[in-house]
C-alpha atoms as an extended CHARMM CRD file, in Angstrom:
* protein
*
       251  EXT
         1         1  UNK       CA            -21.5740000000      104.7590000000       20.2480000000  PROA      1               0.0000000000
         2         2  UNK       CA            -21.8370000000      101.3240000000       20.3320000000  PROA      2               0.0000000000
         3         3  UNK       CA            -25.2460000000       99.5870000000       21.0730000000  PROA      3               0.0000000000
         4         4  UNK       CA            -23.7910000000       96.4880000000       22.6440000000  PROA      4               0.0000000000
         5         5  UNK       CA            -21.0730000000       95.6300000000       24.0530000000  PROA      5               0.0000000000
         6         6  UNK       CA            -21.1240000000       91.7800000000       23.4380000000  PROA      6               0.0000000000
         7         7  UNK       CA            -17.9450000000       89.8350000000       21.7920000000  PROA      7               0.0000000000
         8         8  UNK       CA            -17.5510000000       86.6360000000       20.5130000000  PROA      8               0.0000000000
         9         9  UNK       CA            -14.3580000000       85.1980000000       20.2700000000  PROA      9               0.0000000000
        10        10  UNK       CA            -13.7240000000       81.5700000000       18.6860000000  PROA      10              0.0000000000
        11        11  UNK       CA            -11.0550000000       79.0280000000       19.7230000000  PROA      11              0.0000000000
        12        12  UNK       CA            -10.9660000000       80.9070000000       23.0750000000  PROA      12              0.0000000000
        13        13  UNK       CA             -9.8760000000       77.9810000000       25.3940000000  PROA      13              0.0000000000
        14        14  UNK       CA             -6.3120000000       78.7970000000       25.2590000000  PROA      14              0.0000000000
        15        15  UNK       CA             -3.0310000000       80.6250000000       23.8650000000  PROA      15              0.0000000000
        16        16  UNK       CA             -4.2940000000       83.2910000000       21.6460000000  PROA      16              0.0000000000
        17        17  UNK       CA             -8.1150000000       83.2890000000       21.5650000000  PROA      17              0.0000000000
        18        18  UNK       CA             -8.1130000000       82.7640000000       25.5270000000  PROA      18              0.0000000000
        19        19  UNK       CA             -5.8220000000       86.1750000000       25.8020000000  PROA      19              0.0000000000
        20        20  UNK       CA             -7.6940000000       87.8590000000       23.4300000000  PROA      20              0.0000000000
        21        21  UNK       CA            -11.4790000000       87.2170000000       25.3620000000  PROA      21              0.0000000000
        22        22  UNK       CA             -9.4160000000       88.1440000000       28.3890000000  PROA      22              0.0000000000
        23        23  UNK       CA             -8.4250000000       91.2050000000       27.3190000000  PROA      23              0.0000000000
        24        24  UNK       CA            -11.9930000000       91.8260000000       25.9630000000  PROA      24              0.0000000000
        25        25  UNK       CA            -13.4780000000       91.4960000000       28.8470000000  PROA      25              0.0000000000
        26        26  UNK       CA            -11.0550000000       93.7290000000       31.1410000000  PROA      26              0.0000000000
        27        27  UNK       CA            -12.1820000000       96.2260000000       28.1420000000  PROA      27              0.0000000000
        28        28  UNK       CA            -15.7360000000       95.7390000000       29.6070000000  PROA      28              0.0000000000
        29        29  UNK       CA            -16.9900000000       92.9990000000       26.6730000000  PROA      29              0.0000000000
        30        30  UNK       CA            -19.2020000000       90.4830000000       28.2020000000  PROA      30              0.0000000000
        31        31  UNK       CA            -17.7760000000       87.7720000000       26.5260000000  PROA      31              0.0000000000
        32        32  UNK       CA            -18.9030000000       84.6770000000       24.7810000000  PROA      32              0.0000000000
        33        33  UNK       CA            -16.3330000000       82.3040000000       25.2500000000  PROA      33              0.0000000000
        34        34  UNK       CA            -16.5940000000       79.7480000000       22.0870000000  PROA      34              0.0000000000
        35        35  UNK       CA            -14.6800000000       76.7340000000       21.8360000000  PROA      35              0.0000000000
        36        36  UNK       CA            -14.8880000000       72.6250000000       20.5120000000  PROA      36              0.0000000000
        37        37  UNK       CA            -16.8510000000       71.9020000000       23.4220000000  PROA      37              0.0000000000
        38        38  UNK       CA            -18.3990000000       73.9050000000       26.4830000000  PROA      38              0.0000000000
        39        39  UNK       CA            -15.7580000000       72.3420000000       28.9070000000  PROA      39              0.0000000000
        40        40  UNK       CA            -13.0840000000       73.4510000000       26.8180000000  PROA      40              0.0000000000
        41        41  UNK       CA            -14.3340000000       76.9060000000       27.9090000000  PROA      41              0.0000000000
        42        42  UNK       CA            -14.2130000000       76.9670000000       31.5150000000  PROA      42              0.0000000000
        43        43  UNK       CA            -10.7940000000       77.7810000000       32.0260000000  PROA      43              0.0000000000
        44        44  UNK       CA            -10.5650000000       81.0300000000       30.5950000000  PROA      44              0.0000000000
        45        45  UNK       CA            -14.1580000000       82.1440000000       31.2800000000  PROA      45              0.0000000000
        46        46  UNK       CA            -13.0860000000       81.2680000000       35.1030000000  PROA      46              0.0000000000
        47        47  UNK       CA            -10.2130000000       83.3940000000       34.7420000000  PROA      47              0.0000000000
        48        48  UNK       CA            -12.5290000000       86.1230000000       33.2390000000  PROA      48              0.0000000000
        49        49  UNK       CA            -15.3250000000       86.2320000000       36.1440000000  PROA      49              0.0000000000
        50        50  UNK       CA            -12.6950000000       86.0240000000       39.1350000000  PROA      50              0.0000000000
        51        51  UNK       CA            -11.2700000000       88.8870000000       37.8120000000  PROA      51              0.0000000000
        52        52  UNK       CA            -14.8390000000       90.8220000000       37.5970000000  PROA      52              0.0000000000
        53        53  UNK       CA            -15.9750000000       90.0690000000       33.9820000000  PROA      53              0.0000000000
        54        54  UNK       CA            -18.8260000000       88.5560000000       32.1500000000  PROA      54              0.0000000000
        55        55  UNK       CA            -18.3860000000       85.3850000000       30.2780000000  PROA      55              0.0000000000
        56        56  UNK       CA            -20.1800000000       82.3650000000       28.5370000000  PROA      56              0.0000000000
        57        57  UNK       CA            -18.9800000000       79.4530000000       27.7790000000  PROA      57              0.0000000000
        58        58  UNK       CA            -20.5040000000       78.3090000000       24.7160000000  PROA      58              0.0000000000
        59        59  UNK       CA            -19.4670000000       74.7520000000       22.7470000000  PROA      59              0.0000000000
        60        60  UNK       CA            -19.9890000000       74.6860000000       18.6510000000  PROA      60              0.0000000000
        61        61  UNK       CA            -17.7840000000       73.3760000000       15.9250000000  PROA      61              0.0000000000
        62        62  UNK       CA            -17.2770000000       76.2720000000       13.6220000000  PROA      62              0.0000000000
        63        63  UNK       CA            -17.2040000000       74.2260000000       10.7760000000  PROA      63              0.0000000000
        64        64  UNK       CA            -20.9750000000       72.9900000000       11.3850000000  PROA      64              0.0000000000
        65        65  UNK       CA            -23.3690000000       75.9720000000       10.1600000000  PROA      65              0.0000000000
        66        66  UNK       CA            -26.3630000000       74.6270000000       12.6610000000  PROA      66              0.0000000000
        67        67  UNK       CA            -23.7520000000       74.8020000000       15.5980000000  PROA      67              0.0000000000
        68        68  UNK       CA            -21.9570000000       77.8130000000       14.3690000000  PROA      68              0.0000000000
        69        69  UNK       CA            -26.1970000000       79.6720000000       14.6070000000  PROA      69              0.0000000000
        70        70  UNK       CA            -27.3380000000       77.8280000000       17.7290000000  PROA      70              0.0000000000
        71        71  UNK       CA            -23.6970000000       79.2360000000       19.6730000000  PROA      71              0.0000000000
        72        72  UNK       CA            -24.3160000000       82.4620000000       18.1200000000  PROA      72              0.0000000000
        73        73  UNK       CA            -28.1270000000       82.5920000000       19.3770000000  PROA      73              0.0000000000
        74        74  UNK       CA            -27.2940000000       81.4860000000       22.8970000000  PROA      74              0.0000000000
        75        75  UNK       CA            -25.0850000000       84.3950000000       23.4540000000  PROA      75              0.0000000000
        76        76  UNK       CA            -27.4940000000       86.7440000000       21.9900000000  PROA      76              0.0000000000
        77        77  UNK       CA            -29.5080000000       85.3820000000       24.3000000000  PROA      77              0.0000000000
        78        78  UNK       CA            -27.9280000000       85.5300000000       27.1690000000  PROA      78              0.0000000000
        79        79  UNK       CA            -25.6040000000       88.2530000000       26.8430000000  PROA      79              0.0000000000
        80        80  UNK       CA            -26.9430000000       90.5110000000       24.1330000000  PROA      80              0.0000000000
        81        81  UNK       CA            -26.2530000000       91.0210000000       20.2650000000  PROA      81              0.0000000000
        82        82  UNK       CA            -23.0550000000       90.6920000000       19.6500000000  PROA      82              0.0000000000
        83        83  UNK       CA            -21.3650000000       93.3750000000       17.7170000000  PROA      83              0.0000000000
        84        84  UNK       CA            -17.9290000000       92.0610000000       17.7710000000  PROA      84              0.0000000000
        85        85  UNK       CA            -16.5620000000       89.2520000000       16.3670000000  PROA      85              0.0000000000
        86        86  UNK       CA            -13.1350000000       87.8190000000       16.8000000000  PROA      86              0.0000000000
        87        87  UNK       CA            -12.8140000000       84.5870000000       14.4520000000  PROA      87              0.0000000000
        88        88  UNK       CA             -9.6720000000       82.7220000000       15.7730000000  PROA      88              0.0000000000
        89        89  UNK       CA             -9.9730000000       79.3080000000       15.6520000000  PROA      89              0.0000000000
        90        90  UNK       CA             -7.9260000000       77.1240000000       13.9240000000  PROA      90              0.0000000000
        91        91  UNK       CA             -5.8480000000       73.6780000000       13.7690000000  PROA      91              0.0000000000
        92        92  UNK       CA             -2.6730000000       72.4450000000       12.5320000000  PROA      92              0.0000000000
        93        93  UNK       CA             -2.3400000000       69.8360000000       10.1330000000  PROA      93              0.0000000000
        94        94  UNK       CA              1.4730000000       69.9200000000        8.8240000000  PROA      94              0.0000000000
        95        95  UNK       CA              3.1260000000       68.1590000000        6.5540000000  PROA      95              0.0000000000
        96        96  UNK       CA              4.7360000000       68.4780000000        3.1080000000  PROA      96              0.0000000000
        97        97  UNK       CA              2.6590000000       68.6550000000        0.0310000000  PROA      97              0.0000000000
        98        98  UNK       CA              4.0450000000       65.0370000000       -1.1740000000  PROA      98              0.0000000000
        99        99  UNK       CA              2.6150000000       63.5350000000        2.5220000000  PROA      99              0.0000000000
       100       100  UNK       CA             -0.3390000000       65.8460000000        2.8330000000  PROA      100             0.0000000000
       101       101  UNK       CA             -3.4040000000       64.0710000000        2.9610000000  PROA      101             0.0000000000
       102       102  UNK       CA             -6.9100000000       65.4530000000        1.7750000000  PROA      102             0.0000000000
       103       103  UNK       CA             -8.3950000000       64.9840000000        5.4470000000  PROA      103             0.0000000000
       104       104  UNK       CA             -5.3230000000       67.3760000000        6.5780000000  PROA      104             0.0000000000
       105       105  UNK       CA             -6.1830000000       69.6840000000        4.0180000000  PROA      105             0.0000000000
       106       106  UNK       CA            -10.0070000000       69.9380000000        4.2170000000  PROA      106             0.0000000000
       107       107  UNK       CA             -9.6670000000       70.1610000000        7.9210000000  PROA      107             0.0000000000
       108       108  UNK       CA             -7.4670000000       72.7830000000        8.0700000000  PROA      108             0.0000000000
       109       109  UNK       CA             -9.6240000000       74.8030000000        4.9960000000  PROA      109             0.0000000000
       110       110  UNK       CA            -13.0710000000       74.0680000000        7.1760000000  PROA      110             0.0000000000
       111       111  UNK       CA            -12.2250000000       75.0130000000       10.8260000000  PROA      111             0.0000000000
       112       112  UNK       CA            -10.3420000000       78.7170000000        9.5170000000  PROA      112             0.0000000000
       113       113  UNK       CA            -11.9950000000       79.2940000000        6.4020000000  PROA      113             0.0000000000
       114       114  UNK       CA            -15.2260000000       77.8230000000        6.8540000000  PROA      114             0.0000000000
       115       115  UNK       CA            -15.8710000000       78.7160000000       10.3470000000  PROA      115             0.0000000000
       116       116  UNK       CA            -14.6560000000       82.5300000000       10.0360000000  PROA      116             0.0000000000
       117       117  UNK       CA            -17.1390000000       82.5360000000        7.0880000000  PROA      117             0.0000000000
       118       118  UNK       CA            -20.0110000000       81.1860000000        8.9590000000  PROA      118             0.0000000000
       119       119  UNK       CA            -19.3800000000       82.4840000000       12.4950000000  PROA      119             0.0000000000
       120       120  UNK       CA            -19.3030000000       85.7510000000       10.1200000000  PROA      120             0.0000000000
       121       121  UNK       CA            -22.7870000000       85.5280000000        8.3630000000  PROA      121             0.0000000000
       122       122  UNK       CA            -24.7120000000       84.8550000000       11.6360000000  PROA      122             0.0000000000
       123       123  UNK       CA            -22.9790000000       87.5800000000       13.6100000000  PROA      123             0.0000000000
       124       124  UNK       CA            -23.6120000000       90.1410000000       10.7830000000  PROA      124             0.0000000000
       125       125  UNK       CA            -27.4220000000       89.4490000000       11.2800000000  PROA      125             0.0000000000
       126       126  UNK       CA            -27.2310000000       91.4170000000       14.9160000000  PROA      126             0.0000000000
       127       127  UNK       CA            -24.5240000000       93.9700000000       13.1850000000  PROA      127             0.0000000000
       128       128  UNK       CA            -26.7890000000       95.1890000000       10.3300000000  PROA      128             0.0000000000
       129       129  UNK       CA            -29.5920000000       95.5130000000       13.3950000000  PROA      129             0.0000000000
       130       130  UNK       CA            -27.1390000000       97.5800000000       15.3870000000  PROA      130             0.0000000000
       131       131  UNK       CA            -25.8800000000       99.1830000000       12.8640000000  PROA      131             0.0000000000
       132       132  UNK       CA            -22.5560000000       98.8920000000       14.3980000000  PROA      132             0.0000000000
       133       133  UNK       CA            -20.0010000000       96.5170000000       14.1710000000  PROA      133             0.0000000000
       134       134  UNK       CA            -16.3760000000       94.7440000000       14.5650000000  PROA      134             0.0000000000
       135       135  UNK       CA            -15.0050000000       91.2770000000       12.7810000000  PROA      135             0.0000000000
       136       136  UNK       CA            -11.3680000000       90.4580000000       13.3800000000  PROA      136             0.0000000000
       137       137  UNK       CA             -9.7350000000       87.5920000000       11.6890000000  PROA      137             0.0000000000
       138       138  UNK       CA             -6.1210000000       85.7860000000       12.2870000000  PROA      138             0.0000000000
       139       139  UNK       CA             -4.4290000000       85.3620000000       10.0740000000  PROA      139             0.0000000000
       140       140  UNK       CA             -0.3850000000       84.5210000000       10.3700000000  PROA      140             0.0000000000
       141       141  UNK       CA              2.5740000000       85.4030000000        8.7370000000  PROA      141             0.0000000000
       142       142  UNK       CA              2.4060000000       81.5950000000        7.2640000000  PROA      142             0.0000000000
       143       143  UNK       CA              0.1930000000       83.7400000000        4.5520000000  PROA      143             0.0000000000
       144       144  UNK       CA              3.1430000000       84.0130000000        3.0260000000  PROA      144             0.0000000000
       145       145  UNK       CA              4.1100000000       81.1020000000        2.7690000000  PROA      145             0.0000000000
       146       146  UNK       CA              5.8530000000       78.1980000000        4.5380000000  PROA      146             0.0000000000
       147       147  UNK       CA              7.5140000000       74.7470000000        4.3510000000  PROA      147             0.0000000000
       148       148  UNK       CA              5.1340000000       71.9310000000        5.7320000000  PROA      148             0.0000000000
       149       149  UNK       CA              1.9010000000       74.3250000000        5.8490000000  PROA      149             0.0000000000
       150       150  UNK       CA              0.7220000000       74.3050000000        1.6420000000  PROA      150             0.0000000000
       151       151  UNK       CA             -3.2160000000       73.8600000000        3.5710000000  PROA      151             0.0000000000
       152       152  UNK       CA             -2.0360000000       76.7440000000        6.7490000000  PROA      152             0.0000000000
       153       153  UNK       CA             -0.6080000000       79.1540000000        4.7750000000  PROA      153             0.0000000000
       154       154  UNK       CA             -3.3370000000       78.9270000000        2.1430000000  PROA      154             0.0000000000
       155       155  UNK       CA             -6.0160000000       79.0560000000        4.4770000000  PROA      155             0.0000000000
       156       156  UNK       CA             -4.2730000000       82.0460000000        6.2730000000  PROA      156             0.0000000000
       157       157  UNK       CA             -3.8770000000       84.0180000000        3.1730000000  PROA      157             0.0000000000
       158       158  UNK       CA             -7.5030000000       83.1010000000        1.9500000000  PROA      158             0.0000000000
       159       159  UNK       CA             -8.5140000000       85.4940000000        5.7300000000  PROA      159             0.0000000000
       160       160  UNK       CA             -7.0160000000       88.0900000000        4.4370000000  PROA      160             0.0000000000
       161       161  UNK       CA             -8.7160000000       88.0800000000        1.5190000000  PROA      161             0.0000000000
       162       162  UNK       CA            -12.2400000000       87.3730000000        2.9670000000  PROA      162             0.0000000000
       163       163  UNK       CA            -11.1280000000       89.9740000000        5.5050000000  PROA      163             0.0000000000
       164       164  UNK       CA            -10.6140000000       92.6520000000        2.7270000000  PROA      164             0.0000000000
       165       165  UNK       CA            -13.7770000000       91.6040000000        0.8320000000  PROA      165             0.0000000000
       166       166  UNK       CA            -15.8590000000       91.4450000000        4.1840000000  PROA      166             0.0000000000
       167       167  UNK       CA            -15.0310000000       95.3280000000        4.8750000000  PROA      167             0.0000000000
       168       168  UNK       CA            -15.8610000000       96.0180000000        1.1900000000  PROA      168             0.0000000000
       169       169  UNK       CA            -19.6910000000       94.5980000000        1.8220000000  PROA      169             0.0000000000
       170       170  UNK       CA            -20.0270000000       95.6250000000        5.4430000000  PROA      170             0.0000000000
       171       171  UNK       CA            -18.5180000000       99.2270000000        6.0030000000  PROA      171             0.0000000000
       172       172  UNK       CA            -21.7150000000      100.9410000000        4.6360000000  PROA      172             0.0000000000
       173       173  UNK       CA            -22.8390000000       99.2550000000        7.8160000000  PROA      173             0.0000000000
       174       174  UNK       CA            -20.6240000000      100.5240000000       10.2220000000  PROA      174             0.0000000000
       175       175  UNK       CA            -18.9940000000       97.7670000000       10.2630000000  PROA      175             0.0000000000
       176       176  UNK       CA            -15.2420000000       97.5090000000       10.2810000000  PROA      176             0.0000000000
       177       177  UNK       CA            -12.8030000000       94.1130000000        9.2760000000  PROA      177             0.0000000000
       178       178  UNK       CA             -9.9480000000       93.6690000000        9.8120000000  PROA      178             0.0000000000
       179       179  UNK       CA             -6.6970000000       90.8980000000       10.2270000000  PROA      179             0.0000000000
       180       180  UNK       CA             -4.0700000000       90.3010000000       12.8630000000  PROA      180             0.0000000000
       181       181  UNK       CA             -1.2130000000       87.9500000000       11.1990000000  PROA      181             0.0000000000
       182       182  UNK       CA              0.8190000000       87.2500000000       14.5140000000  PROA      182             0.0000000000
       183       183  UNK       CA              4.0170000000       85.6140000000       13.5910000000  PROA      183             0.0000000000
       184       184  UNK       CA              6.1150000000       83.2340000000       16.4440000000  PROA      184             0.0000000000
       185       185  UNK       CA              3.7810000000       83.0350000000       19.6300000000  PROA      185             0.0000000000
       186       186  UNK       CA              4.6990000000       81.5050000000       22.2800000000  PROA      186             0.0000000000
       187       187  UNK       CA              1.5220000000       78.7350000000       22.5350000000  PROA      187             0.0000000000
       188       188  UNK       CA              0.5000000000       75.0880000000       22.8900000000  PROA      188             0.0000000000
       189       189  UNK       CA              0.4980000000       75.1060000000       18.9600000000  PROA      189             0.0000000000
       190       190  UNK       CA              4.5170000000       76.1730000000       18.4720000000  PROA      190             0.0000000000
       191       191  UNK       CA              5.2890000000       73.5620000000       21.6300000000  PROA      191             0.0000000000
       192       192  UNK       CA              3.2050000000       71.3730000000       19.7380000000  PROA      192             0.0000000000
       193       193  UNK       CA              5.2310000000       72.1150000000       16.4700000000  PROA      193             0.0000000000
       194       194  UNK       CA              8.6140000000       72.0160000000       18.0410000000  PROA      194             0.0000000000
       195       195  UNK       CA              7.4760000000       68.6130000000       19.0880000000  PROA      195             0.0000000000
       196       196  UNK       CA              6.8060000000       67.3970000000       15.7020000000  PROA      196             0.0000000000
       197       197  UNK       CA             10.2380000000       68.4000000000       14.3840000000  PROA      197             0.0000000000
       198       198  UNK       CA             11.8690000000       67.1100000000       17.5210000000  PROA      198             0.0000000000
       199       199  UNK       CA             13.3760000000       70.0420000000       18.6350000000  PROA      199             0.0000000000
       200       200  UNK       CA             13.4690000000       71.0510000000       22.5350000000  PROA      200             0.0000000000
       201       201  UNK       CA             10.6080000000       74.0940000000       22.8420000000  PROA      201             0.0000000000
       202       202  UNK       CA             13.3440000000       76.6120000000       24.9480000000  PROA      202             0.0000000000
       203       203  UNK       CA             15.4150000000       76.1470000000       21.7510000000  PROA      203             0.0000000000
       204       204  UNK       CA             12.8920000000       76.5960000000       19.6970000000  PROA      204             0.0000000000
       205       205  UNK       CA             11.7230000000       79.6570000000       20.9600000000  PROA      205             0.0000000000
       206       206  UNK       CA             15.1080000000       81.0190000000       21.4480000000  PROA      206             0.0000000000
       207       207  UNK       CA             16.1650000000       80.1100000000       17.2390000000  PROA      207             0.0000000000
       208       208  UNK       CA             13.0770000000       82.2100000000       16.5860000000  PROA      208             0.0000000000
       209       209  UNK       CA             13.8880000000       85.0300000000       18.9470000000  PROA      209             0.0000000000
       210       210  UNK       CA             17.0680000000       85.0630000000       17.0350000000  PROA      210             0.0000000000
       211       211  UNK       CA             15.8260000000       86.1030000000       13.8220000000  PROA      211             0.0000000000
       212       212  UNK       CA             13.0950000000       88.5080000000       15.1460000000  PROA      212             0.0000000000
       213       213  UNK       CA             13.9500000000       92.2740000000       14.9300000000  PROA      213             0.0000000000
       214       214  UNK       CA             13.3760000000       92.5980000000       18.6490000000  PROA      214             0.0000000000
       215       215  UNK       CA             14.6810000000       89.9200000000       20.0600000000  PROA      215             0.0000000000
       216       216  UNK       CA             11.9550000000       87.9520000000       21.5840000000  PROA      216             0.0000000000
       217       217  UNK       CA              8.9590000000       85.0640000000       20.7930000000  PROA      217             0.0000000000
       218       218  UNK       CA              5.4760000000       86.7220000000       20.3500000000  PROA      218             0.0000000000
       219       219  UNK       CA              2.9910000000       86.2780000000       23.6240000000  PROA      219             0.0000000000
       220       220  UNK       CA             -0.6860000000       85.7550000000       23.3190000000  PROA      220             0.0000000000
       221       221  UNK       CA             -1.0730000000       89.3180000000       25.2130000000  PROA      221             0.0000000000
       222       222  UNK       CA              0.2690000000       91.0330000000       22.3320000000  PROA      222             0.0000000000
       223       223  UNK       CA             -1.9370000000       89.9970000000       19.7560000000  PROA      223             0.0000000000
       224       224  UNK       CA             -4.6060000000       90.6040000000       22.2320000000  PROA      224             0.0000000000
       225       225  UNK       CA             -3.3300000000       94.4950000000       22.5800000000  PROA      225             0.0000000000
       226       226  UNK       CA             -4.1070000000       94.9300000000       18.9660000000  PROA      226             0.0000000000
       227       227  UNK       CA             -7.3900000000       93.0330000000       19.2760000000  PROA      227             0.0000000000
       228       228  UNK       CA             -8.0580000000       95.2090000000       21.7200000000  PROA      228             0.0000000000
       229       229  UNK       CA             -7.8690000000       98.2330000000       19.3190000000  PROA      229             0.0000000000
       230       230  UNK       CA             -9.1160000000       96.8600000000       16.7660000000  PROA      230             0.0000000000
       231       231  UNK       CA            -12.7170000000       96.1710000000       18.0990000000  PROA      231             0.0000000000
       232       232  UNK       CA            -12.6000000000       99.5550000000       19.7240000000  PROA      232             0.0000000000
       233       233  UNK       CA            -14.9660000000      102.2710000000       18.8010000000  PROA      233             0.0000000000
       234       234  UNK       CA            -11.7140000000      104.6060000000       18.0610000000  PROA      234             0.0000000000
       235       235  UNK       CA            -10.3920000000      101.9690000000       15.3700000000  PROA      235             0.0000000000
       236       236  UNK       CA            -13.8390000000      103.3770000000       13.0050000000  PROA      236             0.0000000000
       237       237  UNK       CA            -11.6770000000      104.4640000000       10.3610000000  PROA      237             0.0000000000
       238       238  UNK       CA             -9.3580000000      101.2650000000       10.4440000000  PROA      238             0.0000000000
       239       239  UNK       CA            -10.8330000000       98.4410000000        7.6660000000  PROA      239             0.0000000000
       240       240  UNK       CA             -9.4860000000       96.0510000000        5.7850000000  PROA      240             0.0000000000
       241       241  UNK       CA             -6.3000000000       95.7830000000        7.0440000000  PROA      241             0.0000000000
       242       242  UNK       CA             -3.6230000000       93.1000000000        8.0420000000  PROA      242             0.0000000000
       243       243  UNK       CA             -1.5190000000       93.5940000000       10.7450000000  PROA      243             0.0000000000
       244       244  UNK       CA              1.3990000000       92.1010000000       11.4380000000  PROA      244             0.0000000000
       245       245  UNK       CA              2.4810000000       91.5170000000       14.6880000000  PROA      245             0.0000000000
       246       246  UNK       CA              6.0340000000       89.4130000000       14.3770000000  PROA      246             0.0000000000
       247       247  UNK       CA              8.2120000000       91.7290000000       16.3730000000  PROA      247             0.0000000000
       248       248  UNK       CA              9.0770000000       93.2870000000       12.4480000000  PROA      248             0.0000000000
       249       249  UNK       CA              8.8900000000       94.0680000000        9.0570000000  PROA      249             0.0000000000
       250       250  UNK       CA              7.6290000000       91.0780000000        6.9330000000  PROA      250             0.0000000000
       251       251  UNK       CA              7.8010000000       90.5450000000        2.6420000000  PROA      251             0.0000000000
C-alpha cells in the first residue's frame, strides 16, 4: 500500500493539469495544486474542495530550483509527502526554425524540461522515504515532430526520454514513470494556436476531428483517465512507458 496519498500536479490552473488534479482528488489525492502564481490556483482548487476534496494552492516557477523546493516543502507540510508526481507544465513558443528566437527556445526547454527535472529530484526525496512512488510526465504527440514547434517537439521528446531513464534509476524504489503524449485537446493552448494561424477555433477543432480515427478533439478528462491509472497502486507493473492518447495509432 501506499504510505501517502499526496499528489502534486504542475501547471494545474487550467485545461489539462486542472483536469488531471481534479480527477486526483475525486480519486481521494489531497492535492497540491501548483501553478505560476498562487492565484493562478484558486480556480481549480475551488472546484476541488466544493466538490469534497483536499487541495493547496501553491505558486513556484518550475524553472527556479529554490521555488521548485520551497512549493514542494509547503505541501509536504501541509498535506503530507507526496508520493505522486504529475509534471505538466509547459508553454508555447511557436514559430519556424528560421524566426525562432533563443528566448523562445530556452523558455520552452526550461519550463518542460527543466521543471519536470527539478520538480522530479525534490519529490523523489519523500519517494525514496516512502518507499513508494508515482512520476507522470506529458509529453505530446509533437515528439514526433511538427512544423513551427523545432523547441516543443524537442522538449516533448526529451520527457520521454527522461521518463524512460527516470524509471530505470527509480523502480528499485518502488517507484514507477511513466508518459502521457495527448495529441489534439481541446484547451486554451489549441484556441490559443488556432489564433496564431488565424483560423476560427470550431474549425479548427473540427479539421482535427477529421483526421482522428474516432472522430473527435481530445478533452482534458481523458488524459486525466489515464493519469488516473497511471498513479494508481494497480499500475505497479506499468514503467517507462508513453502513452498515447490521440484518439489512434501514431508513427
Amino acid at each position: 500500500m501506499a504510505q501517502s496519498r499526496v499528489a502534486i500536479v504542475t501547471g494545474a490552473a487550467r485545461g489539462i493539469g486542472a483536469a488531471v488534479a481534479k480527477r486526483l482528488a475525486k480519486d481521494g489525492f489531497a492535492v497540491g495544486v501548483v501553478d505560476l502564481t498562487e492565484d493562478n490556483c484558486k480556480e481549480t482548487v475551488a472546484a476541488i474542495t466544493e466538490a469534497g476534496g483536499t487541495a493547496l494552492a501553491v505558486g513556484a516557477d518550475v524553472s527556479n530550483a529554490e521555488q521548485v523546493a520551497a512549493a514542494v516543502n509547503k505541501v509536504a507540510d501541509r498535506l503530507g509527502a507526496p508520493t505522486v508526481l504529475v509534471n505538466n507544465a509547459g508553454i508555447l513558443r511557436d514559430n519556424l526554425l528560421f524566426k525562432m528566437s533563443e528566448d523562445d527556445w530556452d523558455l520552452v526547454m526550461n519550463v518542460h524540461l527543466r521543471g519536470a527535472f527539478l520538480m522530479s529530484r525534490e519529490v523523489q526525496k519523500h519517494q525514496t522515504q516512502e518507499n513508494y512512488g508515482r512520476i507522470v510526465n506529458l509529453s505530446s504527440t509533437s515528439a514526433l515532430g511538427n512544423r513551427g514547434q523545432a523547441n516543443y517537439s524537442a522538449a516533448k521528446a526529451g520527457m520521454q526520454g527522461f521518463t524512460k531513464t527516470l524509471a530505470i534509476e527509480l523502480g528499485k524504489f518502488g517507484i514507477t514513470a511513466n508518459a502521457i503524449a495527448p495529441g489534439f485537446i481541446e484547451t486554451d493552448m489549441t484556441a490559443a494556436t488556432a489564433a496564431r494561424v488565424g483560423v476560427d477555433f470550431d474549425q479548427f477543432k473540427e479539421g482535427a476531428a477529421a483526421a482522428i480515427p474516432v472522430r473527435r478533439v481530445g478533452q482534458p478528462e481523458d488524459v486525466a483517465a489515464v493519469a488516473s491509472f497511471l498513479v494508481s497502486e494497480e499500475a505497479g507493473f506499468v514503467s517507462g512507458q508513453v502513452i498515447y492518447v490521440a484518439g489512434g495509432p501514431q508513427d
